[in-house]
DOSEMAR-27467 format. One record per residue: x, y, z of N, C-alpha, C in turn; chain; residue number from 0. Coordinates in steps of 0.001 Angstrom, whole numbers, padded with zeros to 6 digits. Example, Ala and Ser with C-alpha at 12.3 -4.5 7.8 and 13.67 -1.06 7.14 Angstrom:
2
    n.px    n.py    n.pz   ca.px   ca.py   ca.pz    c.px    c.py    c.pz chaine num
  013190 -005690  007800  012300 -004500  007800  013200 -003300  007800      A   0
  012850 -002250  007080  013670 -001060  007140  012900  000030  007870      A   1
! end
This chain:
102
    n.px    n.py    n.pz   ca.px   ca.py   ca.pz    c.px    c.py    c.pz chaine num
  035403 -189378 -023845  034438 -188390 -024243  034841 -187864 -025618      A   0
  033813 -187745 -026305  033899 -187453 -027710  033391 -185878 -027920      A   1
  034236 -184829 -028665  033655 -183488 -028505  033015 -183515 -029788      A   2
  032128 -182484 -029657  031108 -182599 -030855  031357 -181934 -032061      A   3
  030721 -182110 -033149  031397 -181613 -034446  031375 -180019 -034358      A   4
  032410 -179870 -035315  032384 -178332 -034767  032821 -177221 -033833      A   5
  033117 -178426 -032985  032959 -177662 -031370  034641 -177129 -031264      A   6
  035177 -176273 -030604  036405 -176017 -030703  036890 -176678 -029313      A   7
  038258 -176917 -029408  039223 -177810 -028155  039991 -177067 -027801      A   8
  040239 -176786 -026445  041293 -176122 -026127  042681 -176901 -025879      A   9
  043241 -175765 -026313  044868 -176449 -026326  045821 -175351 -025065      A  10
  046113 -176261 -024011  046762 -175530 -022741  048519 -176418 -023193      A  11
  049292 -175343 -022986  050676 -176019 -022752  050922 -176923 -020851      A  12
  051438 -177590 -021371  051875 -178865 -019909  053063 -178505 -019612      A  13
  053300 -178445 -018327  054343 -178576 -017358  054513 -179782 -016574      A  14
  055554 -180534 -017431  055782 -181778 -016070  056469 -181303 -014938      A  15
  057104 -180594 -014662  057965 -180453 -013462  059027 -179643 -013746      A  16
  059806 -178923 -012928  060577 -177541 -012874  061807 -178157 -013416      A  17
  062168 -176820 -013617  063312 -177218 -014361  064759 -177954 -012818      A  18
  064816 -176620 -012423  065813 -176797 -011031  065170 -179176 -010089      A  19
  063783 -179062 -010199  063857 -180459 -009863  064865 -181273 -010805      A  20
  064649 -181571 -011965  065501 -182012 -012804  066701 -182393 -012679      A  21
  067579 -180950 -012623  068772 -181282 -012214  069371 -181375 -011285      A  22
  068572 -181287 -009943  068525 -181576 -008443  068922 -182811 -008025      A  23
  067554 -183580 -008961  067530 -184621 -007806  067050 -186169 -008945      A  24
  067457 -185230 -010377  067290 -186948 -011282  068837 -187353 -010697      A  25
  069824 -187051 -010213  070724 -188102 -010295  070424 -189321 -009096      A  26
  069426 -188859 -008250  069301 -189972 -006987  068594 -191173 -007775      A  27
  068287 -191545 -008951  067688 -192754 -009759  068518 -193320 -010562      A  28
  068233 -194325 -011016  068974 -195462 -011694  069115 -194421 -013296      A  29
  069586 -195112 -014124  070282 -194487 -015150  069576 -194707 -016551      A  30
  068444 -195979 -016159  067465 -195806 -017240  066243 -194961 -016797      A  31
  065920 -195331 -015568  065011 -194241 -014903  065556 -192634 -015603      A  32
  066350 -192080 -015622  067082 -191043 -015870  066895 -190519 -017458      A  33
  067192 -191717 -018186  067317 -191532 -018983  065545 -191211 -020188      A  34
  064970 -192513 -019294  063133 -192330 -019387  062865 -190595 -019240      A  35
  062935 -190175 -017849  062567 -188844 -017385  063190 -187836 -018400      A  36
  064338 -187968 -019228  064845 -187032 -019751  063949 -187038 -021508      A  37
  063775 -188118 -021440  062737 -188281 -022719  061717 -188115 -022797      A  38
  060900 -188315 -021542  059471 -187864 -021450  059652 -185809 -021851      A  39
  060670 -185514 -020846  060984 -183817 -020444  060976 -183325 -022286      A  40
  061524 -184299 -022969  061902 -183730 -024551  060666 -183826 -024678      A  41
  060103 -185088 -024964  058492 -185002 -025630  057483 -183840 -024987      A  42
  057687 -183345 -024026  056603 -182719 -023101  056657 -180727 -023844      A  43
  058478 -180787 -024112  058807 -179451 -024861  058212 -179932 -026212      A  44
  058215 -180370 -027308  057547 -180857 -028185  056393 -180508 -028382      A  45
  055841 -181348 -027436  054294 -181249 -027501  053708 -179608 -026670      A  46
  054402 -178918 -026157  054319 -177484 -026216  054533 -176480 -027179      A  47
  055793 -177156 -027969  055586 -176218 -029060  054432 -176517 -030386      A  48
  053788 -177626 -030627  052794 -178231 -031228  051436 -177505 -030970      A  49
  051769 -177564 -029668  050764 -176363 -029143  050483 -174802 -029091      A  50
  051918 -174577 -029105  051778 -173206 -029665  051575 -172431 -030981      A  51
  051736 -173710 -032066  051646 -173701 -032997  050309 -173722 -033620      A  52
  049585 -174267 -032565  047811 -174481 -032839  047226 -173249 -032238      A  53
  048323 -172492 -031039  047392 -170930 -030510  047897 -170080 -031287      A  54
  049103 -170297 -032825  049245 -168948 -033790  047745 -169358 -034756      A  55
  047165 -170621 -034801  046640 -170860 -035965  045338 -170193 -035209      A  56
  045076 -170454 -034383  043807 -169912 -033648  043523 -168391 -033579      A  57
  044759 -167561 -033137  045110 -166398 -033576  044736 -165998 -035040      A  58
  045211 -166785 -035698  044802 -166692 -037276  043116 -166612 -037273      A  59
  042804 -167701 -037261  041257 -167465 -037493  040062 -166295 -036963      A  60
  040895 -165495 -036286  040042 -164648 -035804  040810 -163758 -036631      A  61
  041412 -163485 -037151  042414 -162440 -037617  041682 -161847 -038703      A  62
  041138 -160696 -039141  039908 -160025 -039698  041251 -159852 -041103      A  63
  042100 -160026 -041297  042957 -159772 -042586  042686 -161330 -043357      A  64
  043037 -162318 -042594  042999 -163493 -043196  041694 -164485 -043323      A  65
  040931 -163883 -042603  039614 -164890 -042336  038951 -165367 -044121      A  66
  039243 -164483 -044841  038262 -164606 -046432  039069 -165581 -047071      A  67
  040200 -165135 -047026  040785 -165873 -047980  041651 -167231 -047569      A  68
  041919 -167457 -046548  042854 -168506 -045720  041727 -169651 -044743      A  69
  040761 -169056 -044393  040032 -170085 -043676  040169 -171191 -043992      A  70
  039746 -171584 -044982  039705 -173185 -045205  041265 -173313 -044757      A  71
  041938 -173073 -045287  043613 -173480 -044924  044034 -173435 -043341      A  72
  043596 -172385 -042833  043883 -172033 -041664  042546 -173417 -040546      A  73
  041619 -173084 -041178  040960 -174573 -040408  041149 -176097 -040310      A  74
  042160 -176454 -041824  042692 -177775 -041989  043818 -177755 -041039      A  75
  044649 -176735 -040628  046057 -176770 -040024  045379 -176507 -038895      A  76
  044662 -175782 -038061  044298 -176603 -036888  044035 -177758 -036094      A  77
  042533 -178557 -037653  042644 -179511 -037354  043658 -181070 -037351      A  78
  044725 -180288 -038007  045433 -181210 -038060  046532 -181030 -037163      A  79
  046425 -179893 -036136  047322 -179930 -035058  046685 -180645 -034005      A  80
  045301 -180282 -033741  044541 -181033 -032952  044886 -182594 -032495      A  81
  044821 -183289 -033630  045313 -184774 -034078  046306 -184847 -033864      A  82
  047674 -184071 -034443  048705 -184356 -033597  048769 -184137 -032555      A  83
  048722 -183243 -031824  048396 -183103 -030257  048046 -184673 -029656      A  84
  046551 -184794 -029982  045989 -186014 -029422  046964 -186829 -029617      A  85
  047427 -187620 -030856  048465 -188572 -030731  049557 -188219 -029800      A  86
  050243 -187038 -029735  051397 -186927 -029155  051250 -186956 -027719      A  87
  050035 -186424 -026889  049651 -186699 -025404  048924 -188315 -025774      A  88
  048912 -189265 -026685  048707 -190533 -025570  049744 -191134 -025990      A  89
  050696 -190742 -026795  052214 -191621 -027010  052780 -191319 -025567      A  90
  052789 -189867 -025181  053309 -189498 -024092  052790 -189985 -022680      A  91
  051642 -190183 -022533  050862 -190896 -021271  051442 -192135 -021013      A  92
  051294 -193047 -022876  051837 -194305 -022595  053330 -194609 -021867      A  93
  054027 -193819 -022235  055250 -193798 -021970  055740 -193278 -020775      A  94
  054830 -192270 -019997  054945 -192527 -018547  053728 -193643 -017727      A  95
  053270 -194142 -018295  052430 -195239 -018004  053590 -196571 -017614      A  96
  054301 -196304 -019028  055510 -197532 -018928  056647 -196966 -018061      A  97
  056905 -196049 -017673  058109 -196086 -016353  057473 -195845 -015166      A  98
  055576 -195566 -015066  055546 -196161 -013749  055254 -197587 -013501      A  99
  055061 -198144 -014200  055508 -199425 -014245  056502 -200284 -014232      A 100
  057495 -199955 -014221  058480 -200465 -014097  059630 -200326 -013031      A 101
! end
């Protein structure tokens, strides 16, 4: 699905799984398994802070001090968090795509 021009996207932070699971119960798996899960867990903090970085810019645009003079700026750095976002959730899909596969 394609959103329409204009249209604004929401950006929610992701939770793969608790922290306490983690260090529970990754040691009952093999050691690349382990090592996969611990890389997905980095990319997943990543791509949260990417995201939070797109709800200060959003913050911004409503912000009645900056709206005159920063918009255009403040609308390119959204959209260009947007895009990263998108890339960074399907690098990340792929890559648990590839350890459930395996």
């Amino acid at each position: 699905m394609k959103a329409k021009k204009d249209a604004g996207l929401s950006l929610k932070k992701c939770q793969l799984f608790s922290e306490g699971f983690v260090l529970d119960k990754l040691s009952l798996f093999n050691s690349k398994f382990q090592k996969d899960i611990i890389d997905i867990k980095f990319k997943v903090k990543v791509l949260n802070e990417e995201i939070e970085n797109g709800m200060y810019f959003h913050r911004l645009a409503f912000d009645a001090s900056s709206m005159s003079a920063n918009s255009c700026v403040i609308s390119q750095n959204m959209e260009d968090i947007y895009k990263r976002v998108m890339d960074m959730t399907k690098r990340m899909v792929d890559k648990i795509d590839a350890v459930l596969e395996s």
